[in-house]
C-alpha positions as CSV (number, residue, x, y, z in Angstrom):
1,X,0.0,0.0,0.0
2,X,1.4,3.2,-0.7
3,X,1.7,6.2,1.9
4,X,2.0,10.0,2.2
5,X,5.9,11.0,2.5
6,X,6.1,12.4,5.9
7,X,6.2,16.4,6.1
8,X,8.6,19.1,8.1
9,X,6.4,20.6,11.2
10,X,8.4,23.6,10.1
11,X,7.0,26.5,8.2
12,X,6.1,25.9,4.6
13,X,6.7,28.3,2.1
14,X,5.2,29.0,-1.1
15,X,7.2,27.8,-3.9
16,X,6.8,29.6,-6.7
17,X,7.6,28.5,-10.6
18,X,10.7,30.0,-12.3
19,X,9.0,31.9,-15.4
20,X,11.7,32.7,-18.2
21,X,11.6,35.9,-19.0
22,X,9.4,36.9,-21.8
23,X,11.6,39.1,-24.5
24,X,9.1,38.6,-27.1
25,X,6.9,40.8,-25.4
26,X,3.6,43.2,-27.0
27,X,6.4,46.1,-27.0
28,X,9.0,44.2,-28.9
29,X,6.0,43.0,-31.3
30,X,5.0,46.6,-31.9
31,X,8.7,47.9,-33.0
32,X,9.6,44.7,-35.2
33,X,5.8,45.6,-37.0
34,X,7.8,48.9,-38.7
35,X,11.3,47.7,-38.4
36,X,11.1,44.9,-40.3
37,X,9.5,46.3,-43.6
38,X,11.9,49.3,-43.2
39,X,15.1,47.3,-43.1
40,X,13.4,45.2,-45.8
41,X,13.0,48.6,-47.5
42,X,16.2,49.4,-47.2
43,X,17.6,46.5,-48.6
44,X,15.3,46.3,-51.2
45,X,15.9,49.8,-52.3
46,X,19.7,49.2,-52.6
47,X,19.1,45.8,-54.7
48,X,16.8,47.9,-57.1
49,X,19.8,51.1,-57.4
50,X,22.7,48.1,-57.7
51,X,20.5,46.6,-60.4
52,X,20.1,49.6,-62.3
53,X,23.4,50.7,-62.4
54,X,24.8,47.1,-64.1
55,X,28.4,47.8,-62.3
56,X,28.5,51.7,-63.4
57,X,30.0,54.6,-61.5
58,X,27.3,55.1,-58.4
59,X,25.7,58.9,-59.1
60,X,23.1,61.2,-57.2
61,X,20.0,60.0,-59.5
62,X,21.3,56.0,-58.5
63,X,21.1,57.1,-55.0
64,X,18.0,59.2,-55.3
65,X,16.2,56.3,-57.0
66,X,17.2,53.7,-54.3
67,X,15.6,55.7,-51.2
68,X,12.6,56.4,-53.6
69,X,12.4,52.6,-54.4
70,X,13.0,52.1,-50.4
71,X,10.4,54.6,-49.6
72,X,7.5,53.5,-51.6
73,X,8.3,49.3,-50.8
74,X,8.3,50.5,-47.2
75,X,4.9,52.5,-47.7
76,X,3.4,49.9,-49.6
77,X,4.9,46.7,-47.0
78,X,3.2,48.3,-44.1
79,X,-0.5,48.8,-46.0
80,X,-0.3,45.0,-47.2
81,X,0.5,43.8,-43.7
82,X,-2.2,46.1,-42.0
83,X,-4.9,45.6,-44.4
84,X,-4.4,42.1,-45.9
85,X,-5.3,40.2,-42.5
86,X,-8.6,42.0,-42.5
87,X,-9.4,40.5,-46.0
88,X,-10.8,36.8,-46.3
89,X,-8.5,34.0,-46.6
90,X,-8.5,34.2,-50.8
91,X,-8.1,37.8,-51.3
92,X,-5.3,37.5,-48.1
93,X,-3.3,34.8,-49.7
94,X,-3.9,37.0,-53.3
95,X,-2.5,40.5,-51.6
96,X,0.5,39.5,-50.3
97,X,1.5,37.2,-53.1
98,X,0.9,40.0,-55.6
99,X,3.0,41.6,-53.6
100,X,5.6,39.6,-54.0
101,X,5.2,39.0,-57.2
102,X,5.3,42.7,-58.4
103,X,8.5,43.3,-55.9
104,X,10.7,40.4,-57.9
105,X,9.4,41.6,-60.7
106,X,10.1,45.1,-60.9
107,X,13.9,44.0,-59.4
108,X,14.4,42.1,-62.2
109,X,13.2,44.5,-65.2
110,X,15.7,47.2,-63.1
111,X,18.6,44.6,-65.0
112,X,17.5,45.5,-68.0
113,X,16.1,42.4,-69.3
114,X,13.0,42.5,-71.3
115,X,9.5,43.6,-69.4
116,X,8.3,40.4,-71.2
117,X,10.4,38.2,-69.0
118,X,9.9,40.7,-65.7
119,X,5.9,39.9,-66.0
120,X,6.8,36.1,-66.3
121,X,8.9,36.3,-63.3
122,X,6.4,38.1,-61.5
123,X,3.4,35.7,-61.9
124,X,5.1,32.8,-61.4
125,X,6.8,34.5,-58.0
126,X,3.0,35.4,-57.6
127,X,1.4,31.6,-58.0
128,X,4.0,30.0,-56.1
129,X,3.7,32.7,-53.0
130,X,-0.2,32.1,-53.7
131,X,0.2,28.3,-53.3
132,X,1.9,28.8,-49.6
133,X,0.1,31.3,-48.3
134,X,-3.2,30.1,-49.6
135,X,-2.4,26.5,-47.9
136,X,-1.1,28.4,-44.7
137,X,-4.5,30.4,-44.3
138,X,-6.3,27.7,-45.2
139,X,-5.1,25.2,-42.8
140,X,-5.3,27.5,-39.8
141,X,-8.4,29.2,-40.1
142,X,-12.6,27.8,-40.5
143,X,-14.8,28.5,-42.8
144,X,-15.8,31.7,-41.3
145,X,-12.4,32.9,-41.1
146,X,-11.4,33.2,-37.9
147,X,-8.2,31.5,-36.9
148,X,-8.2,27.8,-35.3
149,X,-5.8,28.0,-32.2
């Protein structure tokens, strides 16, 4: 038969559990909301100015067109991500895909290449960003569109 351990008569004292601290908190969340698509921007906007240059000396109008190409990526990251979410599952999957889609796109037909082969790029970027988000939203959220836990 099994019995209860015997206990100290002493005082007993609360024990309580060791939480790790929380560095993901709602603050962090908040900053990496704009900081993200701004270093994104940046990035992006220095891809599209290297692009156009093909290797050339780096001029005023190269750098002027980078932080205009940063600025409106930036602009247009943060009104996908706040308005996208509010949209149902098809038209969500669809905004941020397109996107996508239109940001590879327009990097590549800064090259030089033929805005043929730049729209090619961009819909297939766009059907295969589709495919994941689509299967993602999908998967996680019920017919009504609210999100399964």
């Amino acid at each position: 038969m099994a019995h209860a351990a015997p206990r100290s008569r002493g005082t007993t004292r609360q024990v309580r559990p060791i939480r790790t601290p929380d560095i993901f908190d709602e603050r962090v969340h908040r900053m990496a909301q704009v900081g993200i698509p701004v270093v994104l921007g940046l990035v992006y906007g220095y891809w599209a100015a290297a692009n156009r240059r093909g290797g050339g000396p780096v001029t005023g109008w190269n750098i002027l067109f980078g932080f205009v190409t940063a600025i409106v990526f930036i602009v247009l990251c943060l009104a996908v991500a706040a308005f996208a979410p509010l949209l149902k599952r098809e038209l969500h999957s669809l905004t941020k895909s397109a996107f996508a889609g239109a940001s590879v796109g327009f990097l590549y037909s800064q090259s030089g290449d033929s805005v043929l082969r730049s729209a090619a790029l961009g819909i297939a970027v766009t059907a295969g960003v589709f495919g994941v988000f689509f299967y993602r939203y999908y998967t996680r959220e019920d017919a009504a569109g609210n999100r399964i836990r």
